[in-house]
C-alpha positions as CSV (number, residue, x, y, z in Angstrom):
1,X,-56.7,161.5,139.0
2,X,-60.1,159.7,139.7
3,X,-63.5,160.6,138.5
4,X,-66.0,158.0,139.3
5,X,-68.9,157.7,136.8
6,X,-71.8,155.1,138.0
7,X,-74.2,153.9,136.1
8,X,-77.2,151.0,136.0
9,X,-79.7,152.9,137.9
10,X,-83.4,152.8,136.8
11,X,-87.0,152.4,137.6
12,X,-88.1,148.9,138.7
13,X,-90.8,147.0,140.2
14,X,-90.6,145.3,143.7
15,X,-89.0,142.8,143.7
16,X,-86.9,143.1,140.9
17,X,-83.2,143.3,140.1
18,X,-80.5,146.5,138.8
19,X,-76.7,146.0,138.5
20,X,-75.1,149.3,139.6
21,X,-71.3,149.9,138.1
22,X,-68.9,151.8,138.7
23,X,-66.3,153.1,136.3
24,X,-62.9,155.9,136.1
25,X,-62.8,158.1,133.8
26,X,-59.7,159.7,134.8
27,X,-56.4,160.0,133.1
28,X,-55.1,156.5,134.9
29,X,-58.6,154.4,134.8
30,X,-56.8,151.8,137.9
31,X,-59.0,151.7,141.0
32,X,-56.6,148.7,142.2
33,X,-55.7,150.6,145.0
34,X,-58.5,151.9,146.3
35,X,-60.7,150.1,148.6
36,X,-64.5,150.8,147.2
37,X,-67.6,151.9,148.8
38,X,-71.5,152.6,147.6
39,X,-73.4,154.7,149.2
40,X,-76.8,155.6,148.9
41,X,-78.7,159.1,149.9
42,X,-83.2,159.2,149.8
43,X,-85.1,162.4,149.6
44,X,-84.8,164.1,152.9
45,X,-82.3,161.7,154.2
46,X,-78.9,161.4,155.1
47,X,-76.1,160.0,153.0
48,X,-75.5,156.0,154.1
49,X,-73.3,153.4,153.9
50,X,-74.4,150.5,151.7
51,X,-71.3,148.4,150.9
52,X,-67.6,148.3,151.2
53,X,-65.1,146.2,149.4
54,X,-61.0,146.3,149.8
55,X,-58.6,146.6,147.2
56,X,-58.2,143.0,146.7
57,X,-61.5,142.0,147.4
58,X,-60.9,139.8,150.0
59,X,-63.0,141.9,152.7
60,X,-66.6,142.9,152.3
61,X,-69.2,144.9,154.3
62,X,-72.6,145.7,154.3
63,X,-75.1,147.5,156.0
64,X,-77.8,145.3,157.6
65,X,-81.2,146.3,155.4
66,X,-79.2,144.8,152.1
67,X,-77.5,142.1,153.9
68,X,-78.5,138.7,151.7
69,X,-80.1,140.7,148.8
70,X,-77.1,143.1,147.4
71,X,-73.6,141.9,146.4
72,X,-70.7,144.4,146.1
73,X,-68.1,143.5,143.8
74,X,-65.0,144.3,142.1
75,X,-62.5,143.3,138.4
76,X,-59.4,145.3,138.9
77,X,-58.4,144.1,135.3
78,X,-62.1,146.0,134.2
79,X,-61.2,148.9,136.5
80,X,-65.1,148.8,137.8
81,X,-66.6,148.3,140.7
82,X,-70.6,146.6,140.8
83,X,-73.4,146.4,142.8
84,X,-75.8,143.5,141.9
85,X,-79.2,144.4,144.0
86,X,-81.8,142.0,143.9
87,X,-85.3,141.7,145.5
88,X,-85.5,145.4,145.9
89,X,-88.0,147.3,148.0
90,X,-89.7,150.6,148.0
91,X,-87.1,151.5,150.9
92,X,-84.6,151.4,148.5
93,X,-85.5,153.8,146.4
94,X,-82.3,156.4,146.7
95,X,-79.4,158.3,144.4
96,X,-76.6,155.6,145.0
97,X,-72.9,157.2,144.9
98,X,-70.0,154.7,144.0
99,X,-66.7,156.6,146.2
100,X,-63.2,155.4,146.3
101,X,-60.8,155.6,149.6
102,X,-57.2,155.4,149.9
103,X,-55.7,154.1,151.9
104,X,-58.7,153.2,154.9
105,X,-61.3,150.6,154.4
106,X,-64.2,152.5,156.0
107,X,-67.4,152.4,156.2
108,X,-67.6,156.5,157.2
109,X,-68.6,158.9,154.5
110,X,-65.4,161.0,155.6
111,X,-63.0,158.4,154.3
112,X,-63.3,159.0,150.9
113,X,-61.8,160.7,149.0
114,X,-63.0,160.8,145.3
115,X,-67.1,160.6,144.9
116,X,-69.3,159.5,141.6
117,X,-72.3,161.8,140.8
118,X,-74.6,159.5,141.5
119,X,-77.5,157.2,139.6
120,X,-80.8,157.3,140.9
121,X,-83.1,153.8,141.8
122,X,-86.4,154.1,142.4
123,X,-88.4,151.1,143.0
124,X,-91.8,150.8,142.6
125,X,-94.6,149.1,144.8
């Protein structure tokens, strides 16, 4: 069973840095061989694809608008998941949702299967 629990989310100025992470707290805490995703969801938006990262870490995706500012990352010994965002903008001010797929490396919302509740970020100009 996996139930994703994120946390690192905050207020913060402009410009500024969080670390998102992503933990299970199911009865078998592995995410080893799931191939991660964080997504992120702004008042009166849509859900969307931030990042991606494969089992092994070996292949990694973003979405253009964090390209060069974010870094998605994974310790399968720590059984978490991260999100290092730095120079963040009002823009991304959202709930971010850490979700785990098996067996596809995706970036659709569809392909996962097992979603965190979420930690908000709200950056401030």
């Amino acid at each position: 069973q996996v139930q994703l629990v994120e946390s690192g989310g905050g207020l913060i100025q402009a410009g500024g840095s969080l670390r998102l992470s992503c933990g299970n707290s199911g009865r078998s805490r592995s995410l080893i061989r799931y191939d991660m995703g964080w997504f992120r969801q702004a008042p009166g938006k849509e859900r969307e694809f931030v990042a991606a990262i494969n089992w092994s870490g070996e292949r990694i995706d973003y979405v253009d608008s964090v390209k060069g500012r974010f870094t998605i990352s994974r310790d399968n010994a720590q059984h978490a998941v991260y999100l290092q965002m730095n120079n963040l903008k009002p823009d991304d001010t959202a709930v971010y949702y850490c979700a785990a797929s098996l067996p596809s490396y995706t970036h659709d919302i569809a392909g996962y299967d097992y979603w965190g509740q979420g930690t908000q970020v709200t950056v401030s100009s």
